[in-house]
C-alpha positions in Angstrom: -69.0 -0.8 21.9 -71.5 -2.5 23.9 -71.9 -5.7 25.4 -68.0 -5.8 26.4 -67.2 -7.3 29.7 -63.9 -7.1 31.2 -63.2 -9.7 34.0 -59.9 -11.3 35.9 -58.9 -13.9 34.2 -58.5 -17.9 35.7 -56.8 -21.0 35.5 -59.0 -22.1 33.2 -58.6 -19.2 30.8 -54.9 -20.4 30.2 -55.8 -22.0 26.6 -57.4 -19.1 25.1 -54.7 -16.8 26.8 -52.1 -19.5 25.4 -53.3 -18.5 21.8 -53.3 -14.9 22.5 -49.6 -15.0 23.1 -48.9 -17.0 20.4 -50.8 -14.3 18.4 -49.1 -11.4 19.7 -45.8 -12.5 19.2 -45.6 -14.8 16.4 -45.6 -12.3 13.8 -42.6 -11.3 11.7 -40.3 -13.9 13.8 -38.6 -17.0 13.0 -40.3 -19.6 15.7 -38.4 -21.9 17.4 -41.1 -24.5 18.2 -44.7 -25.4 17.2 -47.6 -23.3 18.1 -48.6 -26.7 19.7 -45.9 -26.9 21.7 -45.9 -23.4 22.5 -49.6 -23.3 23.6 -48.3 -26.7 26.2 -45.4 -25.0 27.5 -47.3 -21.5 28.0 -50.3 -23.0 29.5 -48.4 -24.4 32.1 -46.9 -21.1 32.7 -50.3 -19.3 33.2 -52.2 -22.0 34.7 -48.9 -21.6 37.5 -49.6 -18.1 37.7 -53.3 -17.3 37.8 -54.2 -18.2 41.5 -54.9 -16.2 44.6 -51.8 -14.5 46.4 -49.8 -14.5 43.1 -47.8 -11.2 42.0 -49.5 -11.5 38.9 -52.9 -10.8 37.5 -54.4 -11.0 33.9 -57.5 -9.6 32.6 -59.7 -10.9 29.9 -62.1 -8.4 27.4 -65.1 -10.3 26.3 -67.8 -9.6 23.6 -70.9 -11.7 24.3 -68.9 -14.0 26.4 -66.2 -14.4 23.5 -62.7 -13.7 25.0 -61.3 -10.5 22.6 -57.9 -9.3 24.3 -56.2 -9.8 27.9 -53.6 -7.5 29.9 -51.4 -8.8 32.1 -49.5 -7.1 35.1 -47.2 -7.9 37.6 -46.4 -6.3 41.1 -42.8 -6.5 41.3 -41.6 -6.4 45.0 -38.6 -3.5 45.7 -36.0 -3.9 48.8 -37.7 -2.3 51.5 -37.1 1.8 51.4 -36.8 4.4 54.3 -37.5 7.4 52.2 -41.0 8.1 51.6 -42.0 6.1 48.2 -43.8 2.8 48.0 -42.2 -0.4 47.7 -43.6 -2.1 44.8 -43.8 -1.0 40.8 -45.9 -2.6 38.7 -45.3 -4.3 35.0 -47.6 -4.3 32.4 -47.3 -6.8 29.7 -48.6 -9.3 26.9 -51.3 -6.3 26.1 -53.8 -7.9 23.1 -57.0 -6.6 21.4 -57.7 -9.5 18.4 -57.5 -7.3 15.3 -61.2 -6.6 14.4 -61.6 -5.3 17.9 -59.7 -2.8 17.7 -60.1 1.0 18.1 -63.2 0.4 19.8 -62.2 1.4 23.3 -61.2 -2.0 24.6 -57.6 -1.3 25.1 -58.6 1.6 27.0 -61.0 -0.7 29.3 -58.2 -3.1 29.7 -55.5 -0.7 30.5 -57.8 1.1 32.9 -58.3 -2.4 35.0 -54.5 -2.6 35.2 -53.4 0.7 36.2 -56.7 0.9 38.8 -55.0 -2.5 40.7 -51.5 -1.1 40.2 -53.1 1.5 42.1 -54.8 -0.2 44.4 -51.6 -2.3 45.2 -49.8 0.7 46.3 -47.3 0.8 43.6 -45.1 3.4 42.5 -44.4 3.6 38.8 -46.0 1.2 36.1 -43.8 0.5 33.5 -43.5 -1.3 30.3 -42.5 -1.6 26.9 -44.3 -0.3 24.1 -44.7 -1.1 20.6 -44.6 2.0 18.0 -48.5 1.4 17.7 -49.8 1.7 21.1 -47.5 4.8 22.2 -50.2 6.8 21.7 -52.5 4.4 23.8 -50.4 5.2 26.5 -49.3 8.5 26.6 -53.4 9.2 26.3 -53.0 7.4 29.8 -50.2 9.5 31.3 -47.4 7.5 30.7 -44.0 9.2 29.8 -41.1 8.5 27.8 -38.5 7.0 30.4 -35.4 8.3 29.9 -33.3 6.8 32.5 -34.0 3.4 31.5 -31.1 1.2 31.0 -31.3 -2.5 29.7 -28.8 -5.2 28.7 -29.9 -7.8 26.6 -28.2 -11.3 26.6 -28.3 -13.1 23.9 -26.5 -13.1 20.2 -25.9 -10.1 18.3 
């Protein structure tokens, strides 16, 4: 697909990357506030987040200058290690390609930016969870089932 552009995101992309949240994770679930107040509360979040020196970075896909999907990582800081690995992993979330841009090779674009600066950031492992669509997105990219994972989750069962 031509005429894509993939760019790190700003400060002042926070609305548009408000509403892609919303998108991405508004489906199938019972909401517990407005998209209004959602978008508020999240572009606080981002506009807090998207600045220079920040563990975080986001990247927007554009088609003729209209944003189509974002990626976000995160460099996550480990205790510092003697043995010889880095000291850093990186987190890949809040992954979004708008639905009639999909399967076009913009997920691979945007993936590509945030495994190149994991890279470039020294880190060790880039992790993340998946959703039962993109698995193959990822495992196309080298990613592997991680089976020494181990989560709680807090909240009610």
């Amino acid at each position: 697909m031509t005429n894509i552009k993939i760019r790190v995101a700003t400060e002042s992309d926070a609305p548009v990357l408000a509403r892609f949240r919303y998108k991405l994770r508004s489906f199938a679930r019972e909401m517990i506030e407005s998209e209004e107040e959602f978008n508020e509360r999240c572009i606080r979040w981002i506009q807090a987040r998207l600045h220079d020196g920040s563990c975080w970075r986001c990247w927007i896909a554009e088609c003729e200058e209209e944003p189509v999907g974002n990626i976000w990582s995160q460099l996550v800081e480990k205790i510092p290690n003697p043995a010889a690995e880095t000291e850093c992993y990186a987190y890949v979330t809040n992954f979004y390609v708008c639905e009639e841009y999909r399967a076009k090779g913009i997920g691979t674009r945007l993936l590509s930016e945030a495994l190149t600066w994991a890279k470039t950031n020294n880190a060790h492992t880039v992790i993340l969870w998946p959703r039962e669509r993109s698995k193959s997105l990822y495992l196309r990219h080298g990613f592997t089932a991680a089976d020494d994972l181990m989560q709680l989750t807090f909240g009610s069962s």
